[in-house]
DRENDO-1510 file (C-alpha; in Angstrom, 1 decimal, always signed):
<recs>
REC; n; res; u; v; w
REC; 1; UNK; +0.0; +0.0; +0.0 .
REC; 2; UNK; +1.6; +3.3; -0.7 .
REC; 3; UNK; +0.3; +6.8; +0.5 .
REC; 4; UNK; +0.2; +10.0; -1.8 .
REC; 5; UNK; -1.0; +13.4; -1.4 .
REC; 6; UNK; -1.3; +16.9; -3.1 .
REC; 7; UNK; +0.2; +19.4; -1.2 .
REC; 8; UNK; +1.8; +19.4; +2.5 .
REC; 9; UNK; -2.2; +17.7; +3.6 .
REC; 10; UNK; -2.5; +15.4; +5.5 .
REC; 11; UNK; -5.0; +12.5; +4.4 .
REC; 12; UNK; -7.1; +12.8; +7.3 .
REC; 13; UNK; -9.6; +15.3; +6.4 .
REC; 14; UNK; -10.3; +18.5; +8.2 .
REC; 15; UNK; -12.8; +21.6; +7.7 .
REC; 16; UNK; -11.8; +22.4; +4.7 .
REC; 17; UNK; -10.9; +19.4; +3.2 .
REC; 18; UNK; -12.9; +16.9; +1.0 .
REC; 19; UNK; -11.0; +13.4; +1.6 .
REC; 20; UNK; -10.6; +11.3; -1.7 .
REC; 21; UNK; -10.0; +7.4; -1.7 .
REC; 22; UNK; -8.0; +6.2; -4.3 .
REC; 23; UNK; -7.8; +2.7; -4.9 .
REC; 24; UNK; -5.5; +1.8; -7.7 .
REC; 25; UNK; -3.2; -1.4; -9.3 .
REC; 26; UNK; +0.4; -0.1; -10.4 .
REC; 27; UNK; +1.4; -3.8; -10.3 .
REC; 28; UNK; +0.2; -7.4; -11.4 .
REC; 29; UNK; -1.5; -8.4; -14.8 .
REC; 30; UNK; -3.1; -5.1; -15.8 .
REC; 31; UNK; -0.5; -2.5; -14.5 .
REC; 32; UNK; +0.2; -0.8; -17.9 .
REC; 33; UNK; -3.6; -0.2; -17.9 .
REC; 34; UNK; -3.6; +0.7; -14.4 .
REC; 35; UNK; -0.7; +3.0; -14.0 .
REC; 36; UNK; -1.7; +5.5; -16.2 .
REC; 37; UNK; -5.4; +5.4; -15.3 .
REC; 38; UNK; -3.8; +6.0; -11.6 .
REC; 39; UNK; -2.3; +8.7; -12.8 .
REC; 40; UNK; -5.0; +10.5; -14.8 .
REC; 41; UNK; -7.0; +10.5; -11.4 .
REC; 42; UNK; -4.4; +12.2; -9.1 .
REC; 43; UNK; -4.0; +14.6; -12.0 .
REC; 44; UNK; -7.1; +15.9; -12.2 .
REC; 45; UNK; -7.1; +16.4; -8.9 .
REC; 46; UNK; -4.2; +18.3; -8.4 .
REC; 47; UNK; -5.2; +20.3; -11.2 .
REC; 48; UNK; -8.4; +21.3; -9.6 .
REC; 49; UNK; -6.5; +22.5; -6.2 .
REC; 50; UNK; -4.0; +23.9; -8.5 .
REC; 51; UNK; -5.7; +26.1; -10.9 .
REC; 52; UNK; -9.7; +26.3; -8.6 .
REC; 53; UNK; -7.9; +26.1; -5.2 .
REC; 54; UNK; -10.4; +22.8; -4.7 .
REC; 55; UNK; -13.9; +22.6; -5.2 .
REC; 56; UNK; -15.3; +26.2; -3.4 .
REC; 57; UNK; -12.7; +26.5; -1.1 .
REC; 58; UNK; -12.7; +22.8; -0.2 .
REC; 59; UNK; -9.3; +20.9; -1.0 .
REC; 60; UNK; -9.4; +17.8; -2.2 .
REC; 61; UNK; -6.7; +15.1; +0.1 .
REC; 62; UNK; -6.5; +11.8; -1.2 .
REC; 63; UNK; -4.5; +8.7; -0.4 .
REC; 64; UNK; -3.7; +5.8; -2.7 .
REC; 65; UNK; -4.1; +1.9; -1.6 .
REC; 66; UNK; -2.5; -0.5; -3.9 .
REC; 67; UNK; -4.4; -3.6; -4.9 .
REC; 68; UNK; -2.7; -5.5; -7.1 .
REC; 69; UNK; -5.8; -6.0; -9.1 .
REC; 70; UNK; -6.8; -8.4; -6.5 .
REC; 71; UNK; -10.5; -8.8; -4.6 .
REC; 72; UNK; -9.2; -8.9; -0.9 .
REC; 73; UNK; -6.6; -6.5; -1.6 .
REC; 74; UNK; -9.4; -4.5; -2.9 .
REC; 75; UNK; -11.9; -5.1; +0.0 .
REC; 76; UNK; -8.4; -4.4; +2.7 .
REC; 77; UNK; -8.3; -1.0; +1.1 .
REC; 78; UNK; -11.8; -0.2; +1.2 .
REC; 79; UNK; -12.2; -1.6; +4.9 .
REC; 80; UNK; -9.1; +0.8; +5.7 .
REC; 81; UNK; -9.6; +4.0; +3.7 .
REC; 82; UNK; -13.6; +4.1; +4.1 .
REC; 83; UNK; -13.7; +6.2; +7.4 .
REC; 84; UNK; -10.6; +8.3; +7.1 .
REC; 85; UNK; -11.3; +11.9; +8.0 .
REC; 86; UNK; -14.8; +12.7; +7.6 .
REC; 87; UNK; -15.3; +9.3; +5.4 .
REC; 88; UNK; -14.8; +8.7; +1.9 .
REC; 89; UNK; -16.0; +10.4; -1.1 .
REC; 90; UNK; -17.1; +7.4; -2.8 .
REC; 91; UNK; -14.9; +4.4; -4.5 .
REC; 92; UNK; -13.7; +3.9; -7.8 .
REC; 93; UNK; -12.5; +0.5; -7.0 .
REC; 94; UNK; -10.9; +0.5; -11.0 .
REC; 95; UNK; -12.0; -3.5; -10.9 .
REC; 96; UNK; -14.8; -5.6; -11.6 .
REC; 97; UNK; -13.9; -8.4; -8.8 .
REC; 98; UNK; -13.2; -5.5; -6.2 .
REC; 99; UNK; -16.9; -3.8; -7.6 .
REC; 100; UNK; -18.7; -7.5; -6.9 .
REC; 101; UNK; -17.1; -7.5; -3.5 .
REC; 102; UNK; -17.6; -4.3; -2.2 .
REC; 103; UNK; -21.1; -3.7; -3.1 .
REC; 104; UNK; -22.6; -5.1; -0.3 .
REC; 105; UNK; -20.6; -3.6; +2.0 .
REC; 106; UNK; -21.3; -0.1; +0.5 .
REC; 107; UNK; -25.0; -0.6; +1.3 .
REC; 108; UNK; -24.2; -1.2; +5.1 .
REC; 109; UNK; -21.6; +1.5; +5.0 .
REC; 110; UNK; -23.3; +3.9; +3.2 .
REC; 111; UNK; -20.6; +4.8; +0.9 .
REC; 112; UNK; -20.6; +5.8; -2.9 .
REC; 113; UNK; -18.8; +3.2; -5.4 .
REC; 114; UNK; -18.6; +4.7; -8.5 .
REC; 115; UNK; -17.8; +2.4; -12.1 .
REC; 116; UNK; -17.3; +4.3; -15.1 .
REC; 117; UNK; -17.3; +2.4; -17.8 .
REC; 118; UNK; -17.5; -1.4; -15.3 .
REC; 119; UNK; -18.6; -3.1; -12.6 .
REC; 120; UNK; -22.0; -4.7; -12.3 .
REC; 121; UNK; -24.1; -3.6; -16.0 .
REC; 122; UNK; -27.6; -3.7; -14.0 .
REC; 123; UNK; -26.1; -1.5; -11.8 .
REC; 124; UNK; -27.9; +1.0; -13.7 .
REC; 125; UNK; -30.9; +0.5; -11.9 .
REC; 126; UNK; -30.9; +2.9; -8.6 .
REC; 127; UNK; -34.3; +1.6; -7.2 .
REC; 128; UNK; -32.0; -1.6; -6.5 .
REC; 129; UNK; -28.6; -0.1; -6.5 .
REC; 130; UNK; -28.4; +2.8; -4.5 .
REC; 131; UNK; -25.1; +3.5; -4.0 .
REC; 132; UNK; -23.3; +2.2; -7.3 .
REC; 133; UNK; -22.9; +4.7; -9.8 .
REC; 134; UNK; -21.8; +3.0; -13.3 .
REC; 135; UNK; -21.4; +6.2; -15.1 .
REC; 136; UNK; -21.3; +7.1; -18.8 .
REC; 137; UNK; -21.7; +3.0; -19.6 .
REC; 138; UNK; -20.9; -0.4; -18.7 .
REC; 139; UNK; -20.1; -3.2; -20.2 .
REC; 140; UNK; -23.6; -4.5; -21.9 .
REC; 141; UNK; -23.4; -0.4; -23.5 .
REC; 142; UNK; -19.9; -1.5; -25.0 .
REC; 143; UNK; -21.2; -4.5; -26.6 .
REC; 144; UNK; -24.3; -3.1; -28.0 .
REC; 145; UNK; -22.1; -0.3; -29.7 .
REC; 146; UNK; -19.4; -2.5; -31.2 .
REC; 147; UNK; -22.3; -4.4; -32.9 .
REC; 148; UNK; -23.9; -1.1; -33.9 .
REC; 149; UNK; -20.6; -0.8; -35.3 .
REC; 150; UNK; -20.3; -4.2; -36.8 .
REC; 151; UNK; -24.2; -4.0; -38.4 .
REC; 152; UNK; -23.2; -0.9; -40.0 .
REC; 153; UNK; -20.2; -2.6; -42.1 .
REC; 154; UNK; -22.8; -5.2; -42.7 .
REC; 155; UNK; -25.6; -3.5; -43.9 .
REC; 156; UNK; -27.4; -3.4; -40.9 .
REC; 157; UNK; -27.8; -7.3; -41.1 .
REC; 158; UNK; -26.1; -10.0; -38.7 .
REC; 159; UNK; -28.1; -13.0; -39.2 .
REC; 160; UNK; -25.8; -16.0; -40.2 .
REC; 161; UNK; -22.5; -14.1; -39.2 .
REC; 162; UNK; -19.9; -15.7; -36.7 .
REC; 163; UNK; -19.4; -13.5; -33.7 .
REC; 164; UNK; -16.6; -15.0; -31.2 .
REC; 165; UNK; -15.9; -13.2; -27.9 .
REC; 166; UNK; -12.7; -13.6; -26.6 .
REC; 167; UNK; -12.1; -12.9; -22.7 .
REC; 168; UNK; -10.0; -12.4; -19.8 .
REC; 169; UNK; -12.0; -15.7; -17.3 .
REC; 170; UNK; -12.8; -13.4; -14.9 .
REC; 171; UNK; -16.1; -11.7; -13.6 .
REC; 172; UNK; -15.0; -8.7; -15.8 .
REC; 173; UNK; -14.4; -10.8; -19.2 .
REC; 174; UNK; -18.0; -12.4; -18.4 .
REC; 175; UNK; -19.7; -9.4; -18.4 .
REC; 176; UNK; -20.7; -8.8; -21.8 .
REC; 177; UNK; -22.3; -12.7; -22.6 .
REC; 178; UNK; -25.6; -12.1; -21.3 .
REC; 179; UNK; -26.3; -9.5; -23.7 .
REC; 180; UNK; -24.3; -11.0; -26.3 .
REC; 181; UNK; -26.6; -14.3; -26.1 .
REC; 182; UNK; -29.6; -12.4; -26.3 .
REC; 183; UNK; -28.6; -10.4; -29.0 .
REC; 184; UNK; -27.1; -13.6; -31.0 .
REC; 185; UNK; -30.8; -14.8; -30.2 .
REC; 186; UNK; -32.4; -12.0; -31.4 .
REC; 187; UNK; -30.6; -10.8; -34.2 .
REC; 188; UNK; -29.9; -14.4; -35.8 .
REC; 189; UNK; -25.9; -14.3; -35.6 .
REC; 190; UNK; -23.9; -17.7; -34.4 .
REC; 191; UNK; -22.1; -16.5; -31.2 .
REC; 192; UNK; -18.6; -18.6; -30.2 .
REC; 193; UNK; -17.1; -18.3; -26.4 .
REC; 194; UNK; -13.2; -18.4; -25.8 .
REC; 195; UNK; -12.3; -17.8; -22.1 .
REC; 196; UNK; -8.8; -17.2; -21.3 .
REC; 197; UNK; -7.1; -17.8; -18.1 .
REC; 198; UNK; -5.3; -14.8; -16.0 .
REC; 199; UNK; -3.0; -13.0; -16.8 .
REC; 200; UNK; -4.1; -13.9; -20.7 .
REC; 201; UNK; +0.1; -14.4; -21.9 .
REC; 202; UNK; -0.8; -17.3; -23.0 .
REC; 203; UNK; -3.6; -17.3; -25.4 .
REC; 204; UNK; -2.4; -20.2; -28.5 .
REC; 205; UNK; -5.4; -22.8; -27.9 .
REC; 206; UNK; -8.4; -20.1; -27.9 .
REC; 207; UNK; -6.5; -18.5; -31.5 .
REC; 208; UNK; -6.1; -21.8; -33.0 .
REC; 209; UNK; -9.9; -22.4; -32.2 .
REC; 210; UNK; -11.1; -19.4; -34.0 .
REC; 211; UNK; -8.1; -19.8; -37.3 .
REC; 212; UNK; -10.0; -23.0; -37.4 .
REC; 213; UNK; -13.7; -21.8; -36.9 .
REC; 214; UNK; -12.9; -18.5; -39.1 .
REC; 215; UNK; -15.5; -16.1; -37.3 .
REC; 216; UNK; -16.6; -13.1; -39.1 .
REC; 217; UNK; -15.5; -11.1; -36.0 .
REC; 218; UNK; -14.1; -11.2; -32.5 .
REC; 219; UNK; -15.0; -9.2; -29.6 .
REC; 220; UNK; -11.9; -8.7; -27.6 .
REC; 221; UNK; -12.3; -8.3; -23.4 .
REC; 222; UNK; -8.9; -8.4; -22.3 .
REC; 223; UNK; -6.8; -5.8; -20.1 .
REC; 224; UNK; -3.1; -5.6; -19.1 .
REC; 225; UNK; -0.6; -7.8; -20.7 .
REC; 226; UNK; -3.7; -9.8; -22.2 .
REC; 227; UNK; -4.4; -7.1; -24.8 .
REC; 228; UNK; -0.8; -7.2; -26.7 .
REC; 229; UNK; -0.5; -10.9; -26.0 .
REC; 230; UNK; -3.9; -11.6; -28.1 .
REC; 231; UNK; -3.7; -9.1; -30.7 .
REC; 232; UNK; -0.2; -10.4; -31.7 .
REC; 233; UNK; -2.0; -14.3; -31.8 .
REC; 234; UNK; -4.5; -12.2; -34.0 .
REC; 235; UNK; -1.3; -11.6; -36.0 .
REC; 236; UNK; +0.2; -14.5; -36.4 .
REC; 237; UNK; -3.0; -16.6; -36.8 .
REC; 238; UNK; -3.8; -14.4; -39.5 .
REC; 239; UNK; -6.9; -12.8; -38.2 .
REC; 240; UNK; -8.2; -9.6; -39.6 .
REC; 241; UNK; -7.0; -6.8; -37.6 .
REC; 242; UNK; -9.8; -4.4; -38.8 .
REC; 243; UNK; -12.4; -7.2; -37.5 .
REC; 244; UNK; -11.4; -7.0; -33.9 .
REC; 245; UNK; -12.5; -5.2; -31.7 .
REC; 246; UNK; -10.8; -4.4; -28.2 .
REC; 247; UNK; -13.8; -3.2; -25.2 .
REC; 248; UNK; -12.3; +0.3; -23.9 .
REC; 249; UNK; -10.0; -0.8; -21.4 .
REC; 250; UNK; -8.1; -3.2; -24.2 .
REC; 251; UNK; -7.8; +0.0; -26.3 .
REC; 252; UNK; -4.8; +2.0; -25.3 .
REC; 253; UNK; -1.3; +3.4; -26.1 .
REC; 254; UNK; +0.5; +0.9; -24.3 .
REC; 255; UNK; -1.4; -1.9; -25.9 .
REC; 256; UNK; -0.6; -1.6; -29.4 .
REC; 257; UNK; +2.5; +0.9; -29.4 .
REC; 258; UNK; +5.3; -1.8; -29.6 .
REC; 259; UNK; +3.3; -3.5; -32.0 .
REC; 260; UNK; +3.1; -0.5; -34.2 .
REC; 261; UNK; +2.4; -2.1; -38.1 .
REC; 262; UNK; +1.1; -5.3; -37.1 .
REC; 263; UNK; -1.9; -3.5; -35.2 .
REC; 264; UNK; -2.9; -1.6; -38.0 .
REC; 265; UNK; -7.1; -1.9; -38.4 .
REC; 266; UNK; -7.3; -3.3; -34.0 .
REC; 267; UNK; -10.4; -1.4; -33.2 .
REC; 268; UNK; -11.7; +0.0; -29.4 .
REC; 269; UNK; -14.8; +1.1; -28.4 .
REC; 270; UNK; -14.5; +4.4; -26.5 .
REC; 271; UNK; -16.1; +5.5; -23.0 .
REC; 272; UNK; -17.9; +8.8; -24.7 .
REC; 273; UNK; -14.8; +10.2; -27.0 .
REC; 274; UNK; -11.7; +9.6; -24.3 .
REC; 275; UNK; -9.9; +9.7; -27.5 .
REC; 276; UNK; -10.2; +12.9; -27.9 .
REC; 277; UNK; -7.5; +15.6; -26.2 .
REC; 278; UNK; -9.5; +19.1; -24.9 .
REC; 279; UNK; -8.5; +22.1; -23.1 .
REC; 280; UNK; -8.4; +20.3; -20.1 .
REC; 281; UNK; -5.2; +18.6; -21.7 .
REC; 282; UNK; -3.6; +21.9; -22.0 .
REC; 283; UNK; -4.8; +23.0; -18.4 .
REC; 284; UNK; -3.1; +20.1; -17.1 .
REC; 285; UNK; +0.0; +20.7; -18.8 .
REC; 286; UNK; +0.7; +23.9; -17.9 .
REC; 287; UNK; -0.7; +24.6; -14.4 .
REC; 288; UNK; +0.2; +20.6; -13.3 .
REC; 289; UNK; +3.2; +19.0; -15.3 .
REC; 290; UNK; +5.1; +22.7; -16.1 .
REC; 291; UNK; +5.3; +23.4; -12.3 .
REC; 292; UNK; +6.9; +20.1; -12.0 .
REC; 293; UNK; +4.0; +18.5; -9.7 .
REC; 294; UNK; +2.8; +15.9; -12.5 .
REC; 295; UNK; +2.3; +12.1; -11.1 .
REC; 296; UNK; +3.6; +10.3; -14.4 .
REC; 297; UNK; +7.1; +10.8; -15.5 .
REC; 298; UNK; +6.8; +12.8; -17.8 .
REC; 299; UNK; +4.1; +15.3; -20.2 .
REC; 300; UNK; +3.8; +12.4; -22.8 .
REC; 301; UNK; +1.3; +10.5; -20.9 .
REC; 302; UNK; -1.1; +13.3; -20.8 .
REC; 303; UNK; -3.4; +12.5; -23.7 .
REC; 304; UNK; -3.3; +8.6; -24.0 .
REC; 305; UNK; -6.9; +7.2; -23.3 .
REC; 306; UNK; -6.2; +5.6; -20.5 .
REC; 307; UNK; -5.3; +8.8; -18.4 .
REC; 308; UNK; -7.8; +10.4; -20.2 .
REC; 309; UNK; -10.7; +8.2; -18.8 .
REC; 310; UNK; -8.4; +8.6; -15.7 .
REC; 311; UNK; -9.0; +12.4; -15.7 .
REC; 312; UNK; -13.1; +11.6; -16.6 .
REC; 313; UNK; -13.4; +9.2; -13.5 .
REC; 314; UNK; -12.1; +12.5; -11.1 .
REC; 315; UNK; -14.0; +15.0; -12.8 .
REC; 316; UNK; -16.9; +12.8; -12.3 .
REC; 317; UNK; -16.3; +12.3; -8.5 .
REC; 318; UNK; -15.6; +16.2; -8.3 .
REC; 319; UNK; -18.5; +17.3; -9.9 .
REC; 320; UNK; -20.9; +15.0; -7.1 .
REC; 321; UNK; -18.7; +16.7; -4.7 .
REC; 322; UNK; -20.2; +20.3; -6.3 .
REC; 323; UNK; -23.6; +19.2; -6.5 .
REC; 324; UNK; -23.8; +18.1; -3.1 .
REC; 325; UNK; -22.1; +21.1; -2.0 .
REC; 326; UNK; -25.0; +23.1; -4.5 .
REC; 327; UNK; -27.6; +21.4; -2.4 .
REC; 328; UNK; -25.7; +21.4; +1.5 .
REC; 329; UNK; -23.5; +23.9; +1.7 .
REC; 330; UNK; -21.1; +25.6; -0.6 .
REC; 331; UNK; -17.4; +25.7; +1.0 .
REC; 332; UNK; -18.2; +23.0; +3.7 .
REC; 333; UNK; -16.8; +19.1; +3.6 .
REC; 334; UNK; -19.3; +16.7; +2.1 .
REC; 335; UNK; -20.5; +13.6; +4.2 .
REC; 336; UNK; -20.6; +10.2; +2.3 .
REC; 337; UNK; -24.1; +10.1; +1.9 .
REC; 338; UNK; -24.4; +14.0; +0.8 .
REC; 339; UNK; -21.6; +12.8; -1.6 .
REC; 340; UNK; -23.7; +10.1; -2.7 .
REC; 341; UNK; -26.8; +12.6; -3.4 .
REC; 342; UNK; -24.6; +14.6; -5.2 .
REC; 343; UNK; -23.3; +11.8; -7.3 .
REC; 344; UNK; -27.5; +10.6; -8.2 .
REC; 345; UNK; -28.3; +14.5; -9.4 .
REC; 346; UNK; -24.9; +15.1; -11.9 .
REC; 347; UNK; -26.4; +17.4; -14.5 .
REC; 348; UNK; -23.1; +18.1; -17.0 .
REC; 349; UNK; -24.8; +20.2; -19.6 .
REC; 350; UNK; -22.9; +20.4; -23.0 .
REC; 351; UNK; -21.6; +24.2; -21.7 .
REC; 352; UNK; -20.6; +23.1; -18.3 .
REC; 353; UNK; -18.6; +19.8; -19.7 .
REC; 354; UNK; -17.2; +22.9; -22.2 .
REC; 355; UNK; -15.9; +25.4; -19.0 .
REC; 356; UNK; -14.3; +22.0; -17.7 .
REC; 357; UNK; -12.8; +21.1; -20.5 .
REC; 358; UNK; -14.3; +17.8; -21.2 .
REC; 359; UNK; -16.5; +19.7; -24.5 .
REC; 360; UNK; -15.2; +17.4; -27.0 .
REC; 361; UNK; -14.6; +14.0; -24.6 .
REC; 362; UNK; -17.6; +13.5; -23.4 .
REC; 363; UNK; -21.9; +14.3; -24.0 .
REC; 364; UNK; -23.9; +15.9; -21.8 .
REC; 365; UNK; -24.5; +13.4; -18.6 .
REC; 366; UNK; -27.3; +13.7; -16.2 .
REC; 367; UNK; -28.1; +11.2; -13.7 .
REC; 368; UNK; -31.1; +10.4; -11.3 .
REC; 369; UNK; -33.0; +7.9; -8.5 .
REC; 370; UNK; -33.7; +5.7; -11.3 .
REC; 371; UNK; -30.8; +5.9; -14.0 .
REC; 372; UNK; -27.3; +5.6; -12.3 .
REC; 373; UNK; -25.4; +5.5; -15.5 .
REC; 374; UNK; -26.6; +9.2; -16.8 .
REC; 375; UNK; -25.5; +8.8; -20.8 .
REC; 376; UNK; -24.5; +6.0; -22.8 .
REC; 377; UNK; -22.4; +7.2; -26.0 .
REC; 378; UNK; -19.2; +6.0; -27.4 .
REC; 379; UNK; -17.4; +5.7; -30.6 .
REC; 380; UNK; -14.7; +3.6; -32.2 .
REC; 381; UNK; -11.1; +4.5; -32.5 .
REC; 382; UNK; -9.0; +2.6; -34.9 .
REC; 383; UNK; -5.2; +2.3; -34.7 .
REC; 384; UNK; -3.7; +3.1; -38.1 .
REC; 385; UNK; +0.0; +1.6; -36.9 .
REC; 386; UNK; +1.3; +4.9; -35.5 .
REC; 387; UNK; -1.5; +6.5; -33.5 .
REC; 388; UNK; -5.7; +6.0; -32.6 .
REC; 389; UNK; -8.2; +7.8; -35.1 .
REC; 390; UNK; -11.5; +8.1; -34.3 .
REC; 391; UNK; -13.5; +6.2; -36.9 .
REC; 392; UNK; -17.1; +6.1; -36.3 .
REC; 393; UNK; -19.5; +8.7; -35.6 .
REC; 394; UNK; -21.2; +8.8; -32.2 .
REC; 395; UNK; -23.2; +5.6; -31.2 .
REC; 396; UNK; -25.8; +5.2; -28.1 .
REC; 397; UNK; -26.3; +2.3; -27.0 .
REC; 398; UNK; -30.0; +1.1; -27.7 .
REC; 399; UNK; -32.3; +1.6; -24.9 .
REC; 400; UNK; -34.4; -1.8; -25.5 .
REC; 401; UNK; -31.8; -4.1; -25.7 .
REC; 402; UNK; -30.3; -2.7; -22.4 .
REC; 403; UNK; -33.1; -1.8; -20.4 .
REC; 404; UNK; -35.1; -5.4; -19.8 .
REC; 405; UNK; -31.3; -7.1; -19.3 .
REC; 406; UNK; -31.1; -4.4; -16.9 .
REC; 407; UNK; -34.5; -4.7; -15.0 .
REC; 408; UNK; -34.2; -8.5; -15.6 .
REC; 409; UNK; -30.6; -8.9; -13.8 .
REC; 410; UNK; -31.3; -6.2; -11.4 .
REC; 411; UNK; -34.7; -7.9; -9.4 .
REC; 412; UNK; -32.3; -10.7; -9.0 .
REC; 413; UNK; -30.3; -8.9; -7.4 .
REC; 414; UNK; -32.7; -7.6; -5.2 .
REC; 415; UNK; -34.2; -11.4; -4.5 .
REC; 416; UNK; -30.7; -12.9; -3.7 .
REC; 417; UNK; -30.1; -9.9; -1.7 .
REC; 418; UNK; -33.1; -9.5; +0.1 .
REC; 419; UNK; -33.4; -5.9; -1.4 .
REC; 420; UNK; -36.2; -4.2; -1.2 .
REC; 421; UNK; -35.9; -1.9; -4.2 .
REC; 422; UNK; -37.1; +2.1; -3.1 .
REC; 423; UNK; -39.2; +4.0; -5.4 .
REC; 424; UNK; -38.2; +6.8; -6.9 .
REC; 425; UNK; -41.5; +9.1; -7.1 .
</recs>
C-alpha cells in the first residue's frame, strides 16, 4: 500500500478538506492499464486545487491503496480508507472483482462506489442499486455499440454471421455474454465463447480455435498484458485486424504501441470520445506538469486514453462533490451520503462539460434515482499503426436491448439480496 497526497495535507480530512479514496493497481497483470489510469486520477485532482484552489474552497486530500488487481486486496483497502477523516467520497474500485465484493458492503456503509465504464451492468438501476454509480456505460453499452458498429459494415444485417468473444475468465471478461446471447438470439448471428485464463500471456489454444472456426468477427475483453498478447495471436494466426474489436480498457497506447504495423485496423470502443485531447489537456500541462507537480514521469502521458478516462473518472467524483455542495453547503466538507446525493443529481450540460474542459470528450451526462449510468455514448477509434483515429460517428447504445437485461438482472439482485428496491416518485 503506498500513500500520496497533493500538497503538505494530511490524508485525514479536516474543515476544509474533502478526503478522496484512491484505490489503484500499479502492479500485477493489468499494470500498464492501471498506471496511467492511476495517474489520470491524481491529475485531475491536483489540477483542480491547482488552478480552482479545490472545489469552493474545499481541497481535495487523497490517499492511494495498492491492490494489485486483486478482490481482498481491494476489499483491505476499502475496509481501511472508508472512514478516514470525515469518510470517503465514494470508491472507484478501478475493478470488476473489487466492484462484486464491495457492493454489499457499500450498502451497510453507506458509501458511494462509483464504475465508469465497469462493474455490475444492471447496476444501472438505482431503485435496486443505491449506492453504485456505473457512469457514462458499462459493459452491456460497449457490446451493443461494437455491434452497432459491426451491423453498420454489414448493412445493418447479422443473421448468419460468426461472432466470437474472446475474454479475460474473470467476472469482468464475463460481463458482456448475457447480452451478447440475447442479442445472438435476437438478431440471428452464431455466437462462439473463448475464455482465457489470467493473466491472458498465453492465449495459442483459444486463437487456434477461432483460425480453425474462421468467425466473421471477435469481440476482444482483455486488459493488461492480455491485450498485446492476443492481438499479436491475431497476427500471427492471421486474423483480420480491422475485424477485432478491443472493449475500452483493451484500447490503449501501451497496448498496441510496440506492435506498431502489425496493429494496424485493431479497433476500441471508446467511453464517450476519451480519444479525444480538450483544453483540459492543456490546463493540465501547464498549471500541473510545467510546475513540475505531475504524477507520471513525464508530459507524454497526458493524452493517451487511459489517463484520459483517468481524468473523466475524477471530474466525475468532483463534480458530485459540487452538486452536493449546491444542495448542502457551498465551502463546507461533504458527508458520504451528501456525496452520494450529489453523485445521483450530476447534471453536466454540454456548456458546463465545455468550461471544464471535457466539450469534446464527453456528451452531456445527467443522472437520477432511477438511471445511475446518466448517458450512454461511445465511438470507435481505430489504430492506423502509428496513432488512434476516431473512426465512427457517435453511437448510443439502444435503450431496448439494455433496459429489460437491466431490470431483468437487477430484481435478482434484489431477491438474492433480500433488497427491497425504493421507489423513486
Amino acid at each position: 500500500m503506498s500513500l500520496t497526497s497533493f500538497l503538505p495535507l494530511a490524508a485525514s480530512a479536516q474543515a476544509s478538506e474533502q478526503f478522496i479514496p484512491l484505490l489503484v493497481y500499479r502492479t500485477g497483470q493489468f499494470a500498464p492499464l492501471g498506471i496511467p489510469w492511476a495517474d489520470g486520477k491524481q491529475d485531475y485532482l491536483k489540477l483542480i486545487n491547482a488552478r480552482d484552489g479545490g472545489v469552493n474552497g474545499v481541497k481535495l486530500v487523497f490517499e492511494e491503496c495498492e491492490t494489485a488487481y486483486d478482490a481482498a486486496k481491494g476489499v483491505e483497502c476499502y475496509d481501511r480508507l472508508k472512514a478516514k477523516g470525515s469518510g470517503a467520497s465514494g470508491f472507484d474500485p478501478q475493478s470488476t472483482g473489487i466492484t462484486f465484493a464491495v457492493t454489499d458492503k457499500a450498502l451497510t456503509d453507506k458509501v458511494a462506489i462509483q464504475t465508469m465504464g465497469y462493474g455490475l451492468s444492471q447496476s444501472v438501476d438505482g431503485t435496486v442499486f443505491e449506492w453504485n454509480f456505473p457512469l457514462l456505460g458499462t459493459y452491456w453499452t460497449a457490446t451493443d455499440i461494437i455491434l452497432q458498429d459491426i451491423a453498420r459494415k454489414e448493412k445493418g444485417n447479422l443473421k448468419g454471421k460468426k461472432i466470437a468473444l474472446v475474454y479475460h475468465d474473470s467476472p469482468y471478461g464475463k460481463e458482456p455474454i448475457p447480452l451478447l446471447q440475447k442479442l445472438a438470439a435476437q438478431d440471428g448471428f452464431d455466437l462462439s465463447l473463448f475464455p482465457v485464463t489470467p493473466p491472458g500471456v498465453e492465449q495459442k489454444s483459444a486463437w487456434l480455435q477461432i483460425r480453425q472456426q474462421r468467425p466473421d468477427y471477435v469481440l476482444f475483453w482483455s486488459a493488461g498484458v492480455m491485450t498485446p498478447a492476443g492481438i499479436r495471436e491475431a497476427q500471427a494466426s492471421g486474423f483480420p485486424r480491422d475485424k477485432l474489436y478491443g472493449v475500452w480498457w483493451a484500447g490503449s497506447d501501451h497496448d498496441v504501441k510496440d506492435i506498431g504495423e502489425g496493429a494496424k485496423g485493431y479497433n476500441a470502443v471508446t467511453i464517450h470520445n476519451s480519444a479525444a485531447r480538450d483544453k483540459v489537456h492543456d490546463e493540465l500541462k501547464k498549471l500541473v506538469y510545467d510546475k513540475g507537480m505531475g504524477t507520471a514521469k513525464d508530459d507524454g502521458e497526458v493524452g493517451v486514453m487511459a489517463h484520459t478516462r483517468g481524468m473523466m473518472i475524477a471530474m466525475l467524483q468532483v463534480e458530485a462533490i459540487r452538486a452536493a455542495q449546491e444542495k448542502f453547503g457551498k465551502g463546507k466538507t461533504m458527508t458520504p451520503e451528501q456525496v452520494r446525493w450529489g453523485f445521483e443529481n450530476l447534471d453536466l450540460t454540454e456548456a458546463r462539460l465545455k468550461t471544464l474542459g471535457f466539450g469534446e470528450i464527453m456528451r452531456p451526462v445527467k443522472t437520477s434515482c432511477s438511471n445511475h449510468m446518466g448517458a450512454a455514448w461511445g465511438r470507435i477509434a481505430q489504430w492506423d499503426g502509428a496513432k488512434w483515429a476516431v473512426k465512427s460517428d457517435w453511437y448510443e447504445a439502444r435503450k431496448a436491448n439494455l433496459d429489460p437485461l437491466v431490470k431483468e438482472h437487477a430484481a435478482k439482485y434484489a431477491r438474492d439480496k433480500n433488497i427491497t428496491p425504493r421507489s423513486c416518485n
